[in-house]
Each structure stands twice: as structure tokens, then as C-alpha cells.
C-alpha positions as CSV (number, residue, x, y, z in Angstrom):
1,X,-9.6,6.9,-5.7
2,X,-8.1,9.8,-3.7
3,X,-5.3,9.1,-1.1
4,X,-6.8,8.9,2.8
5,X,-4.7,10.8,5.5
6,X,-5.0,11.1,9.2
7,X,-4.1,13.1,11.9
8,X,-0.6,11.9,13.4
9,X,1.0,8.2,13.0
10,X,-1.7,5.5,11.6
11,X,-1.3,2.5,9.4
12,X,-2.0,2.0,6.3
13,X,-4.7,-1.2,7.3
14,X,-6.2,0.8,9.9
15,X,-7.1,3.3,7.5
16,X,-8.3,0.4,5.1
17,X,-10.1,-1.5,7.7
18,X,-11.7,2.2,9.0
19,X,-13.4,3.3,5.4
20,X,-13.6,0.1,3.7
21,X,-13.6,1.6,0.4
22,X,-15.7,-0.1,-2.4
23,X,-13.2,-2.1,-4.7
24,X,-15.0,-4.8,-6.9
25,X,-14.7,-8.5,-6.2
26,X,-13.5,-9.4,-9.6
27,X,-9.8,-6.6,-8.9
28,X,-7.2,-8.8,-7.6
29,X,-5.4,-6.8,-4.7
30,X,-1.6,-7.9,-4.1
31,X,-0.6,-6.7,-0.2
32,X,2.5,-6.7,1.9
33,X,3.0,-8.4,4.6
34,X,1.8,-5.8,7.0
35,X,-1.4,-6.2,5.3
36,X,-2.7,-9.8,7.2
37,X,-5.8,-10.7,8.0
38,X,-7.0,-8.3,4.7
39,X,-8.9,-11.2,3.4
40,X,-10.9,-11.5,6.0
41,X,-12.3,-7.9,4.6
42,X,-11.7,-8.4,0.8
43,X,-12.2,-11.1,-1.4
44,X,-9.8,-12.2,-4.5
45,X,-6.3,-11.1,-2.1
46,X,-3.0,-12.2,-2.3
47,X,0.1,-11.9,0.6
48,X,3.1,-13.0,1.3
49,X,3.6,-16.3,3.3
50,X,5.4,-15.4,6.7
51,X,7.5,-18.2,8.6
52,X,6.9,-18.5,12.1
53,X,9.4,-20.1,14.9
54,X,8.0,-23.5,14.4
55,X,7.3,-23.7,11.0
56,X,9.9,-22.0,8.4
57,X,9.0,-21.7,4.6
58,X,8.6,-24.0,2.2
59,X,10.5,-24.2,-1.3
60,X,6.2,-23.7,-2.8
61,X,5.6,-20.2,-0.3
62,X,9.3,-19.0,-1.5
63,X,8.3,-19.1,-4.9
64,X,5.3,-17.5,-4.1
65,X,6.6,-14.9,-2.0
66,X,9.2,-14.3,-5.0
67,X,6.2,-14.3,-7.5
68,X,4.3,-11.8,-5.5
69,X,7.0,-9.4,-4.9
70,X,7.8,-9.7,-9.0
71,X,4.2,-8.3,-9.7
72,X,3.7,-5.7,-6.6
73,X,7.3,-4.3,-7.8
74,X,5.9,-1.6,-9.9
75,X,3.9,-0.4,-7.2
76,X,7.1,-0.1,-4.7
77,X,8.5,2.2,-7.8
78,X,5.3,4.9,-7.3
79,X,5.6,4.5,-3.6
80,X,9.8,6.0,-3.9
81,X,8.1,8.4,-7.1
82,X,6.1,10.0,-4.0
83,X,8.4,10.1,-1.7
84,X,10.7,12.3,-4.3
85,X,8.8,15.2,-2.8
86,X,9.8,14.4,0.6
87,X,6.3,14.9,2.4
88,X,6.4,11.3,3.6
89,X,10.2,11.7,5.2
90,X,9.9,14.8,6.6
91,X,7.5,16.8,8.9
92,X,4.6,18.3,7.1
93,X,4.9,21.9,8.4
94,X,1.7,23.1,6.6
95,X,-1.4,22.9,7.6
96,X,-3.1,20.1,8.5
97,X,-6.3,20.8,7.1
98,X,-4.0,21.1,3.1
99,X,-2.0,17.8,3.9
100,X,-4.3,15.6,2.5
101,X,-5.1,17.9,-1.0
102,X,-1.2,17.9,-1.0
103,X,-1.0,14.4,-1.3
104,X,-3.8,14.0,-3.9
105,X,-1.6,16.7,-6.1
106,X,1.5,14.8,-5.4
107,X,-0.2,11.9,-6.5
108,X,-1.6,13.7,-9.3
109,X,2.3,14.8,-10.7
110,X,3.2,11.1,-10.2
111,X,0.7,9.5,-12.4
112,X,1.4,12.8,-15.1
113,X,5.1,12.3,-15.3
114,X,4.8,8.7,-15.2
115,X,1.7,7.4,-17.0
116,X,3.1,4.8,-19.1
């Protein structure tokens, strides 16, 4: 799958929710918790339990919370791999129009050096 950019500030879900990409049923897909409401658009999800005023967490959505950030760890560790090359924490002073092939070769590098 190659990485989706827009023109100025968007979120990740609106981007999701936007092109829907094709991702089979049977793929479990572990979110954060800026990710809710995602199953609603894909089956077979998992995210984090959020406390609210009235109702704080249980001992059962700790564990899961804990459980959840255990497996999505190693995708946290690509996320900083990317941002080695600074394009996400500084202003892309290219063209527009190259900013999304620059991520895909960014990408690219990442799973090369790191392909385990």
C-alpha cells in the first residue's frame, strides 16, 4: 500500500475514512486512540478503552489497553524510523506535487534498512 498525503494539516482518520482502502476482513487492525469510531468502517478492529468523567477504567480495559500497546509497539518504532528524516517535524520546502513520492521512498529506505 503506498502512504496517502494531503495538502496542509489532515488526520490520519480523515484520510482513512476519505479513501476507504480495501483491507480484507480476516487482517486484524490495532488503532490508537485517535482512531474511534474506526469500526464502524472496518470489521475485525481493536482500540484502546478511554475513561470518561463518569466512568474511569476498569482493572479488565487496563490490561487491555496494556495488551494493545504491547503489540502496536513495533509499529510506534517505524513511525520514529520515518521521522529520522525529518519530513514529518519540519516544513516540507519541496514541492508539493514530490511530497507524497518522498514519503513512499522514505518509506521504501525504512522497510530496506529494517526488514527483519
Amino acid at each position: 500500500m503506498a502512504v496517502k498525503c494531503r495538502k496542509g494539516r489532515v488526520h490520519d482518520f480523515r484520510i482513512l475514512k476519505e479513501d476507504r482502502p480495501a483491507i480484507h476482513p480476516e487482517i486484524k487492525k490495532l488503532m490508537d486512540s485517535g482512531y474511534q469510531g474506526v469500526g464502524e468502517i472496518y470489521s475485525n478492529t481493536e482500540i484502546p478503552k478511554k475513561k470518561t468523567k463518569n466512568n474511569p477504567l476498569t482493572k479488565e480495559d487496563k490490561a487491555h489497553n496494556h495488551q494493545l500497546a504491547k503489540k502496536r509497539i513495533g509499529v510506534e518504532h517505524v513511525n520514529r524510523r520515518c521521522k529520522i528524516f525529518r519530513i514529518v517535524k519540519e516544513t516540507y520546502r519541496g514541492k508539493h506535487k514530490n511530497y507524497s513520492k518522498t514519503w513512499n521512498i522514505i518509506a521504501a529506505l525504512v522497510n530496506i534498512r529494517f526488514a527483519e
